[in-house]
C-alpha positions as CSV (number, residue, x, y, z in Angstrom):
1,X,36.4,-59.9,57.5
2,X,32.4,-59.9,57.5
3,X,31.0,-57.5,55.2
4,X,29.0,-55.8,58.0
5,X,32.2,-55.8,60.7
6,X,31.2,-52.8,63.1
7,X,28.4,-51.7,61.0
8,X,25.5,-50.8,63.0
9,X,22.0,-51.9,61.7
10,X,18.6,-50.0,63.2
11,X,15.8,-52.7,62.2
12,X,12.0,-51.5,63.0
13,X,10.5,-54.2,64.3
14,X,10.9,-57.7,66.4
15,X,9.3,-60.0,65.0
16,X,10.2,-63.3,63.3
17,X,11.4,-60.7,59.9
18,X,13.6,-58.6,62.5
19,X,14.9,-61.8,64.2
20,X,16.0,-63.7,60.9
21,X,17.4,-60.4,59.7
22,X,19.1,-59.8,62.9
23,X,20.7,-63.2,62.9
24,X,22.2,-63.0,59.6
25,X,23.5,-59.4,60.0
26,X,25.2,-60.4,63.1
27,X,26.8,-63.2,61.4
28,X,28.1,-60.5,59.3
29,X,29.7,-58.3,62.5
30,X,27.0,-56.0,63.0
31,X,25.9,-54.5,65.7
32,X,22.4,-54.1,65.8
33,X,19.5,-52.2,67.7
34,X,15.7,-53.2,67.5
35,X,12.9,-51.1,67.2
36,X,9.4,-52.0,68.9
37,X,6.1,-50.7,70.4
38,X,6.2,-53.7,72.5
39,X,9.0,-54.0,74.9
40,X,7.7,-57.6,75.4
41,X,8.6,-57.9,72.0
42,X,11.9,-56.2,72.7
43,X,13.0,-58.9,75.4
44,X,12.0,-61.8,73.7
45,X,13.9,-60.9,70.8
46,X,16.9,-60.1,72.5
47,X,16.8,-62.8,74.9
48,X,16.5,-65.4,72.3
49,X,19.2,-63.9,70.3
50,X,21.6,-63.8,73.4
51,X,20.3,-67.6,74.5
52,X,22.0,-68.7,70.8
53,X,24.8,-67.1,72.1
54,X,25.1,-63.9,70.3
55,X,27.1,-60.8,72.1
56,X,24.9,-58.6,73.9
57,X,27.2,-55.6,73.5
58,X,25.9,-55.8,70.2
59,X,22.3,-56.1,70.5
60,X,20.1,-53.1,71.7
61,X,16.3,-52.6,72.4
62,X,14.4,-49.6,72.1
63,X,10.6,-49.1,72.6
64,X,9.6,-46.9,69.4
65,X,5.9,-46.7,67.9
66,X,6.7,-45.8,64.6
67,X,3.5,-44.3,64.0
68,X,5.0,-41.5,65.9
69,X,7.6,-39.6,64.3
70,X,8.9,-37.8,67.1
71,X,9.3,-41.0,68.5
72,X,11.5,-42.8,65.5
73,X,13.9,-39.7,66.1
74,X,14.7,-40.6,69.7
75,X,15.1,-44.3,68.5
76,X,17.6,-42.9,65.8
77,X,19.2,-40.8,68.5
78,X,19.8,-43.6,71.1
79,X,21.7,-45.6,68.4
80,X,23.8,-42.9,67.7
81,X,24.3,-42.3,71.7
82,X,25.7,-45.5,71.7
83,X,27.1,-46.7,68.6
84,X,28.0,-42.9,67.0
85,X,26.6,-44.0,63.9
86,X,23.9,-46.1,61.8
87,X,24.8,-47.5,58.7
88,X,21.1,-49.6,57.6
89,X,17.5,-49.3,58.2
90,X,15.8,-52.5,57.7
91,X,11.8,-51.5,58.0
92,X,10.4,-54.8,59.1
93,X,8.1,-53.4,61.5
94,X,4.5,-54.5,60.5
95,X,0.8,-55.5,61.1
96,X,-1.9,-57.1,59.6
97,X,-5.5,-57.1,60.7
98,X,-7.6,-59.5,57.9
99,X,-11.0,-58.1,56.9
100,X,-13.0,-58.1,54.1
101,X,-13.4,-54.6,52.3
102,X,-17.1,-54.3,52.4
103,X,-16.6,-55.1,56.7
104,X,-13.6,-53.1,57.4
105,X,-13.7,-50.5,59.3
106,X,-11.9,-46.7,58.9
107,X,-9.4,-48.0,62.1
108,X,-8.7,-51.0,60.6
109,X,-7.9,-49.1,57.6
110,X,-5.6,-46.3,59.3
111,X,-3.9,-48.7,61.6
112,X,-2.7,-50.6,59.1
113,X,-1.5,-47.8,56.9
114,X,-0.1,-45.9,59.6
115,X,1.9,-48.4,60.9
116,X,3.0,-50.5,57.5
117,X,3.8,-47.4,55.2
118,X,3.8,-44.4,57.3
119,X,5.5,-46.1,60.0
120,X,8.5,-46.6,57.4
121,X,8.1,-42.7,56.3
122,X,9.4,-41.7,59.8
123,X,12.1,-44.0,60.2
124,X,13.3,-43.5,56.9
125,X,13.6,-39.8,57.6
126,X,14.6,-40.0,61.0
127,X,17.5,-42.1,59.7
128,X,18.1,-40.1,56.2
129,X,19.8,-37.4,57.2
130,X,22.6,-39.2,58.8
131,X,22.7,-40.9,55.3
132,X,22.9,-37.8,53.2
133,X,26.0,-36.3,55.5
134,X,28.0,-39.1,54.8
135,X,27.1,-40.2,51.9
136,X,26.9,-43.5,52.6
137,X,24.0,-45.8,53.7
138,X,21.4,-48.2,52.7
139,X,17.9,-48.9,53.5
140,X,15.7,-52.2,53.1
141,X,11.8,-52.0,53.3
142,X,10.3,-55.1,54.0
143,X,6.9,-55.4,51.5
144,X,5.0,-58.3,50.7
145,X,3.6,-59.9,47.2
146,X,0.4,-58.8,48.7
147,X,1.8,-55.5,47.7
148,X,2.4,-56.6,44.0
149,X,-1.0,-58.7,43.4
150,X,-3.3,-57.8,46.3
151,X,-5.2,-61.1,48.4
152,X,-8.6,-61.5,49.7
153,X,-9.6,-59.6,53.3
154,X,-5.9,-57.7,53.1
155,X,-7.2,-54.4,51.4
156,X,-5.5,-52.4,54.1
157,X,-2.5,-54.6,54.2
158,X,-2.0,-54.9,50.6
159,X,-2.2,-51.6,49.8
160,X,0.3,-50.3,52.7
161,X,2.4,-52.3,51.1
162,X,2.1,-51.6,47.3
163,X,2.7,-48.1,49.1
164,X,6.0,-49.0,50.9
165,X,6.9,-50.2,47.1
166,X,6.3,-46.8,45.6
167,X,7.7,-45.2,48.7
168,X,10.9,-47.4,48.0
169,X,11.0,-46.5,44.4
170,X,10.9,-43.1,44.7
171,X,13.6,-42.8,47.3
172,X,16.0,-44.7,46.0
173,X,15.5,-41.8,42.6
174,X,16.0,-39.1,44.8
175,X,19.3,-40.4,47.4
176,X,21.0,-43.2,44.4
177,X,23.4,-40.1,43.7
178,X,24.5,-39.5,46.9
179,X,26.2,-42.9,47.5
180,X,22.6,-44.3,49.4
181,X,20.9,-47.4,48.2
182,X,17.2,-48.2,48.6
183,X,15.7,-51.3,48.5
184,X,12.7,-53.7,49.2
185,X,11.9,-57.1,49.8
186,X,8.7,-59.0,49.0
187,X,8.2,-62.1,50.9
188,X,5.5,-64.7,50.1
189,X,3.2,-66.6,51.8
């Protein structure tokens, strides 16, 4: 049996990060439901993942800006509509808009940030809850070694994501006791 049999994975995000991740939990039996502010986004992933030949009963798409909390609480919701139950959050769900620091602007800044670190904030406690009555549940921020040792014209990037470290960190401290585990990972270039 695959570790993640009829486990159901919420993944924020649907890009080439969400896709690979996607892949892999489905390959361990999960079920899995995207996130996105693009439903363009949405149907290409899905499509391409059903095109490889992977079960659509198990794939699900749901527009979400995660900038918006109200809105990562529907998202939560409609995977619990349909699958009673989410076992992961994988905060893939990312953007990057290179400028140098003396050049950027205050919306660069904020967009960044609000997306990148506060975009994980709502999901994460959109999806907490659930955790904390069962006692039972993980959740995998997707940072970057930009966030660990900065890089040129990514000021806003960077830091979001020495942020989503921190913000990682800390909640693993507060929810390790009640059976949830909290973790990230830093790709390179």
């Amino acid at each position: 049996m695959e570790r993640y049999q009829d486990k159901v994975v919420l993944i924020t995000g649907a890009g080439d990060v969400a896709e690979a991740a996607a892949k892999r939990l489905l390959c361990e039996g999960a079920k899995v439901a995207f996130s996105d502010f693009s439903q363009e986004a949405l149907d290409a992933a899905i499509s391409g993942l059903k095109a490889e030949g992977w079960d659509g009963e198990r794939l699900m798409g749901i527009k979400c800006d995660v900038r918006k909390y109200e809105e990562c609480e529907a998202a939560a919701n409609a995977v619990l509509a349909r699958w009673g139950q989410i076992d992961t959050l994988v905060a893939t769900a990312g953007i990057i808009r290179h400028c140098p620091i003396d050049e950027m602007t205050e919306a660069q800044w904020q967009d960044v940030v609000d997306v990148n670190l506060t975009g994980a904030f709502h999901m994460i406690r959109a999806c907490l809850p659930l955790f904390i009555r069962r006692r039972a549940g993980s959740i995998v921020n997707i940072t970057s070694v930009s966030g660990m040792m900065g890089n040129p014209g990514q000021a806003n990037y960077a830091s979001s994501k020495a942020g989503l470290i921190g913000l990682t960190k800390t909640i693993a401290r507060e929810v390790a006791s009640r059976g949830i585990t909290v973790n990230a990972v830093a790709p390179g270039f």
